[in-house]
C-alpha positions in Angstrom: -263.1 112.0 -27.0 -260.6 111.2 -23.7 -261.6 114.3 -22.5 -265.3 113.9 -23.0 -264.8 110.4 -21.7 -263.1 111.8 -18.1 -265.6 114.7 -17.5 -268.4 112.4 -17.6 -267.2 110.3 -16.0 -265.4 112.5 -13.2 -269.2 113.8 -12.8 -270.8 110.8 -12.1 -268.7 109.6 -9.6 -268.5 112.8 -8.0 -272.5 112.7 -8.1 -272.2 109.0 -6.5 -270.0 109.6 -3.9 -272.9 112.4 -2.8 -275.7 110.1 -3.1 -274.0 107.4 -0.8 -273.0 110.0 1.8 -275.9 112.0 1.9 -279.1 110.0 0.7 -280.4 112.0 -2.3 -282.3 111.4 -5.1 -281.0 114.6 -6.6 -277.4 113.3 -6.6 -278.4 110.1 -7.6 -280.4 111.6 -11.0 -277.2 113.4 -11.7 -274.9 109.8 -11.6 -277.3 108.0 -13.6 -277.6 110.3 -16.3 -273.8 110.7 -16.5 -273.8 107.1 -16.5 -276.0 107.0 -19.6 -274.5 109.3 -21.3 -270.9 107.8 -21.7 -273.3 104.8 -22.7 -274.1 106.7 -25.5 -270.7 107.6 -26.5 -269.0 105.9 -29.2 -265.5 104.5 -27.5 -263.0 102.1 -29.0 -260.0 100.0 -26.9 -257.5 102.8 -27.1 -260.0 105.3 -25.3 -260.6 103.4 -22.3 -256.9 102.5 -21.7 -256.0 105.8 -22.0 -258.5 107.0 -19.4 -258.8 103.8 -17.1 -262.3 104.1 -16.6 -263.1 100.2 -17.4 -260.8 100.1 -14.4 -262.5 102.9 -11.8 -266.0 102.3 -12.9 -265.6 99.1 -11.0 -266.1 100.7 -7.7 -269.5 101.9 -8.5 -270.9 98.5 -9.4 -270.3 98.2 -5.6 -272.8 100.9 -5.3 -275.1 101.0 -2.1 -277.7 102.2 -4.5 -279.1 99.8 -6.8 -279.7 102.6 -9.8 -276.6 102.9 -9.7 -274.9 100.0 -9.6 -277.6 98.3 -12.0 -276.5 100.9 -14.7 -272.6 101.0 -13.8 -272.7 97.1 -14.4 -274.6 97.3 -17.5 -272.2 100.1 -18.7 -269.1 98.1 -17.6 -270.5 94.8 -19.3 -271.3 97.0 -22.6 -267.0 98.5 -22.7 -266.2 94.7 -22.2 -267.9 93.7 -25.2 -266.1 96.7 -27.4 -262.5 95.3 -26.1 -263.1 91.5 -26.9 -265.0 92.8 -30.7 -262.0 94.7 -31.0 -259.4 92.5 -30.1 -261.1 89.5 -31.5 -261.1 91.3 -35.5 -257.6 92.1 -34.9 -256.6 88.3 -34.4 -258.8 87.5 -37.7 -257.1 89.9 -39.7 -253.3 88.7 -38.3 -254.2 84.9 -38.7 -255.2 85.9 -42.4 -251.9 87.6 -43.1 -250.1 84.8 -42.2 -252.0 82.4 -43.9 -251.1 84.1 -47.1 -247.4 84.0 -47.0 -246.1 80.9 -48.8 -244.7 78.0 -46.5 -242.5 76.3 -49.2 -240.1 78.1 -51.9 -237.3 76.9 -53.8 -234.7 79.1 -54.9 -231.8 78.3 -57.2 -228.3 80.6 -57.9 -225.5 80.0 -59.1 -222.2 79.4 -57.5 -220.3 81.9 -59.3 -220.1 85.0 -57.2 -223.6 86.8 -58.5 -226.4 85.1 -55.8 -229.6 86.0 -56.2 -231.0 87.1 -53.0 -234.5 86.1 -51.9 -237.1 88.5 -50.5 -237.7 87.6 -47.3 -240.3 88.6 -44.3 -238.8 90.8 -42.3 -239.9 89.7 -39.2 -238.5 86.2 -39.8 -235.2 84.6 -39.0 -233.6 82.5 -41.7 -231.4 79.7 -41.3 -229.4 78.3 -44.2 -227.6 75.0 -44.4 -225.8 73.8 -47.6 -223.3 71.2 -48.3 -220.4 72.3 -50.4 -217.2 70.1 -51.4 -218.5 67.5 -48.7 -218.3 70.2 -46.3 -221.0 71.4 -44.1 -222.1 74.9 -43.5 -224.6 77.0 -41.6 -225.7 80.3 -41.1 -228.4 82.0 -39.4 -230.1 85.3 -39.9 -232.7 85.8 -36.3 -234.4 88.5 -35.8 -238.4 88.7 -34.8 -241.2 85.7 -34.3 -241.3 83.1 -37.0 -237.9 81.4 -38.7 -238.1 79.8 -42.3 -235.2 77.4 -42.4 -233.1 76.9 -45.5 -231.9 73.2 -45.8 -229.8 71.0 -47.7 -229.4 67.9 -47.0 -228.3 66.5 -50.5 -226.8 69.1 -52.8 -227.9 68.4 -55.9 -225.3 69.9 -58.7 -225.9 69.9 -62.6 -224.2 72.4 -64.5 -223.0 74.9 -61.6 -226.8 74.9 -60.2 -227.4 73.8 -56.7 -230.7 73.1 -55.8 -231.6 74.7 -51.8 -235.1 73.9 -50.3 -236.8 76.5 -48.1 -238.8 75.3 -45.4 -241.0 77.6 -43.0 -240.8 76.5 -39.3 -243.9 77.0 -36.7 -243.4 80.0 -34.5 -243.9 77.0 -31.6 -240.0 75.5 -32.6 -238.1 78.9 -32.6 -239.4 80.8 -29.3 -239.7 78.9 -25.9 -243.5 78.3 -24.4 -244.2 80.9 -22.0 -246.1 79.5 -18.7 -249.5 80.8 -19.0 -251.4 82.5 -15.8 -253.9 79.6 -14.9 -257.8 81.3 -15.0 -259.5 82.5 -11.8 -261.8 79.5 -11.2 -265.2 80.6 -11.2 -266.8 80.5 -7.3 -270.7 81.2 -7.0 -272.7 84.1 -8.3 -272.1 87.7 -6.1 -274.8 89.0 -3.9 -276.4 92.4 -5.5 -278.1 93.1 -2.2 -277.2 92.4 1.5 -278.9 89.4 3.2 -281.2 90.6 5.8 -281.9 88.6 8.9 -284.9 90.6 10.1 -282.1 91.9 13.5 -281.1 95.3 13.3 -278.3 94.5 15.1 -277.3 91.6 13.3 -278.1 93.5 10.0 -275.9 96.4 11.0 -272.6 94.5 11.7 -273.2 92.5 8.5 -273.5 95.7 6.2 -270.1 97.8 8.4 -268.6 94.1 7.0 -269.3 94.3 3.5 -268.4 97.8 3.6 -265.2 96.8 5.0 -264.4 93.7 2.6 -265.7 96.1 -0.3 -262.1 98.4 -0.1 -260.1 95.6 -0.4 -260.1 95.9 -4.1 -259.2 99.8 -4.3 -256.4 98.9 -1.5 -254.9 95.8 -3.5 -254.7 98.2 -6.4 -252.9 101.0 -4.5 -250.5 98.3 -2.9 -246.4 98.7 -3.5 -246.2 95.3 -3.6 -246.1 93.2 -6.5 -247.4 90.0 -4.8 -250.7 91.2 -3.9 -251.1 93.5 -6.9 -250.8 89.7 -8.7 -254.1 88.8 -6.8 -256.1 91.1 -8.2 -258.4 89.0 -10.6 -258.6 86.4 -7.6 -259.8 89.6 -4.9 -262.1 90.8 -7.7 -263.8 87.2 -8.3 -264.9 87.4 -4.4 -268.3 88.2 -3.1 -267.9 90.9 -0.3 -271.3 90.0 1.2 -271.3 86.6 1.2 -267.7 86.4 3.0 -269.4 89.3 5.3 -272.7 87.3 6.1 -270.4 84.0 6.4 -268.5 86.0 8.9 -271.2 87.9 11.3 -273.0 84.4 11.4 -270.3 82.3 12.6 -269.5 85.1 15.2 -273.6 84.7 16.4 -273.3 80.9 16.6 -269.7 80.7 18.7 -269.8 84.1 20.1 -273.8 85.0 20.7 -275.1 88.5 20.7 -272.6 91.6 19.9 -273.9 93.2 23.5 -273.8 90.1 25.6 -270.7 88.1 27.6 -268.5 88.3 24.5 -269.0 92.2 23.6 -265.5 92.7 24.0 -264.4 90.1 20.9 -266.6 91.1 19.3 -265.9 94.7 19.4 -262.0 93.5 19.1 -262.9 91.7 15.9 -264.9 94.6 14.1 -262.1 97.3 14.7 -258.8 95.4 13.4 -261.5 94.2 10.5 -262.4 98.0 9.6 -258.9 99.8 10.5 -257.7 101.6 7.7 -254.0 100.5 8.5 -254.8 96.5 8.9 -255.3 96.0 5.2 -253.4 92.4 5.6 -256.1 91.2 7.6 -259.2 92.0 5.5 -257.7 90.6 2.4 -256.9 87.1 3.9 -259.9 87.0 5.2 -261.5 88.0 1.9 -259.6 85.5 0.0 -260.1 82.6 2.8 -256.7 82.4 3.9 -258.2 83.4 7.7 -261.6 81.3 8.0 -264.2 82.6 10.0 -264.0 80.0 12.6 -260.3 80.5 12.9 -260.7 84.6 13.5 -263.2 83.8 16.1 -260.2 82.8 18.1 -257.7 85.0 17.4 -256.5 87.2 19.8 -256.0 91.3 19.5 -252.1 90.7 19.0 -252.5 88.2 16.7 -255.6 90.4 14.4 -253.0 93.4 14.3 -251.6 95.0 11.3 -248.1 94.1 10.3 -247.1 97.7 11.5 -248.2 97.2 14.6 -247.0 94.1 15.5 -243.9 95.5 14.6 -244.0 98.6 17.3 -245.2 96.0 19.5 -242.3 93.6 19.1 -240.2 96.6 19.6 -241.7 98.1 23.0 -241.1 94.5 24.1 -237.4 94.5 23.0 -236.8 97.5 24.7 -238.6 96.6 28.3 -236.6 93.3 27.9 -233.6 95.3 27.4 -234.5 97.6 30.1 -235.2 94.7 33.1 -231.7 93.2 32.1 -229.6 96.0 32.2 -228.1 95.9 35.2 -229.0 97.9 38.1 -226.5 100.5 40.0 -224.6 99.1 42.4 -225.8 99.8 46.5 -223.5 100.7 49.3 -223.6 97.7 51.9 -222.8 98.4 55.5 -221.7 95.9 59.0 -224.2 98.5 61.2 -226.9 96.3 61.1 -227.2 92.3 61.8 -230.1 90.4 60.0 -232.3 88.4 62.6 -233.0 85.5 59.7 -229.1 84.5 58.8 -227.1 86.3 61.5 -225.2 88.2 58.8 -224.1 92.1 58.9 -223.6 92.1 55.3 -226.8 94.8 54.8 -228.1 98.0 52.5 -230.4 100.6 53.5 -231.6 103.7 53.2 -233.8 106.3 54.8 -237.1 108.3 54.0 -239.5 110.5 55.8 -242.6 108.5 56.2 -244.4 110.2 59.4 -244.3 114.2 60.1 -241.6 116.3 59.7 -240.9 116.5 63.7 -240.6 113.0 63.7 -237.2 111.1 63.1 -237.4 109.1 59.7 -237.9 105.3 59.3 -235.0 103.6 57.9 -235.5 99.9 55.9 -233.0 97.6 55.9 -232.3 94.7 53.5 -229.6 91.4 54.1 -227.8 91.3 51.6 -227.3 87.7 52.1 -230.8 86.0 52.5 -233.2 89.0 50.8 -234.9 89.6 54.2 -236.2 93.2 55.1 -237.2 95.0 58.1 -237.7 98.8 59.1 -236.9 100.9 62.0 -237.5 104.4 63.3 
């Protein structure tokens, strides 16, 4: 069934990746037929872990073509609803189980070396406490969730019998609460279809936008790093064209038109926004940590990846160090006397500055007061 699973899959987003590129219906038949047919097929929870295609059918209900994506989503919804069935009639079944184990039993042995042991869970940790010759002792056997604990707080003796009360303890009082991930907080519905404004122009840089915000996903999934892989569900919950249109229309109203005064920001703007390298910058701005108003003013430095500020930084470093480093030392001479200070305390030197049959022109610098002059 994986295997059936993949190839259909594998087809249809071969077939979609052709119908976005090169406008066919043909391809676009192709994807929507694959699409209904792993509809068809009969998947459980294990299938589409093993495969990941809950995951990487994501990216074609981001489809440019609404076929597609109409069917992708309905397909996506359709596996969601298997996994939470699934999950949620294997959570019925465990509460059930554990509402049939007994919560109180009383056990009685003898003190004489022959105990009778009690059958206990397995994955429960006992802990025993008995009083014996006004002494006190414990034990405790741990090993997975749940703990019944064994107490006695008055032993009880008549005839050699000692009397031990067994009482089960919530899974809550043994293991520590684990911090929950607070939800994604719902924002407003996503755009299925681009916002026109009835400007090519305008409609243009709105739709190389989406496009743009659209891989931030697929990139924040590919990421090394574990903090932005944690975003994930808060990326996801974003609309791609409504941060786009947001964008392109705060850019009219400061800015004006893309071919007027400010063509140069704006061209500055769209290529740090659609570099493949400057990943950074499209997912803050996706998420609203850059507001539109504030990349408006941003300069090209400050818009550039974190790689290449960090070539920049360097080339400055280096022309720094270069414009320190001190300089070879000059010859001075007494030959010549500076007509600003007086001094003879000069350097000099020569070069060839008229033709060849003419003598060449030497210029002169003090030494003491900076001041130069030339002579043939």
């Amino acid at each position: 069934m994986e295997k059936e699973i993949l190839s259909a899959y594998e087809v249809a987003e071969k077939a979609a990746d052709a119908a976005a590129a090169d406008d066919g219906a043909a391809e676009e038949d192709r994807c929507v037929d694959a699409l209904k047919r792993l509809r068809r097929m009969p998947v459980a929870t294990k299938d589409l872990v093993a495969t990941q295609v809950g995951k990487r059918i994501r990216r074609l209900t981001k489809h440019p073509k609404p076929r597609i994506q109409e069917i992708a989503s309905d397909l996506f919804k359709f596996w969601k609803n298997v996994v939470v069935e699934e999950t949620s009639k294997d959570c019925k079944k465990s509460s059930s189980s554990e509402d049939a184990r007994p919560l109180k039993t009383e056990a009685k042995f003898e003190r004489s070396e022959s105990i009778k042991d009690e059958k206990t869970p397995k994955s429960e940790s006992v802990k025993v406490e008995k009083l014996v010759s006004g002494k006190r002792f414990e034990s405790e056997i741990a090993s997975r969730p749940g703990s019944v604990k064994i107490g006695n707080a008055m032993s009880q003796r008549s005839n050699g019998v000692e009397s031990i009360k067994v009482q089960k303890l919530s899974k809550e009082e043994q293991q520590p609460s684990v911090a929950k991930k607070p939800p994604v907080p719902a924002g407003p519905p996503k755009f299925t279809s681009m916002v026109k404004c009835n400007d090519p122009v305008r409609d243009k840089l709105r739709e190389l936008l989406a496009e743009a915000f659209s891989k931030v996903f697929d990139e924040a999934g590919k990421d090394e790093r574990q903090e932005v892989r944690n975003i994930l569900d808060e990326i996801d919950a974003c609309d791609p064209i409504r941060v786009a249109v947001t964008v392109e229309s705060v850019m009219f109203e400061k800015l004006g038109r893309s071919n007027g005064s400010h063509k140069v920001k704006y061209r500055s703007i769209m290529f740090n926004l659609k570099d493949a390298k400057n990943t950074d910058l499209r997912r803050r701005v996706l998420l609203g940590h850059i507001t539109p108003q504030v990349l408006i003013n941003m300069t090209a430095e400050e818009m550039a990846s974190d790689e290449r500020k960090l070539a920049n930084k360097q080339i400055q470093e280096k022309a720094l160090f270069e414009c320190e480093r001190a300089g070879a030392p000059k010859a001075t001479t007494d030959q010549f006397k500076c007509g600003r200070c007086g001094q003879r305390k000069c350097t000099y030197y020569q070069l060839q500055t008229r033709s060849a049959d003419e003598p060449m022109t030497t210029f002169v610098t003090c030494v003491n007061c900076n001041n130069h002059w030339k002579f043939c």
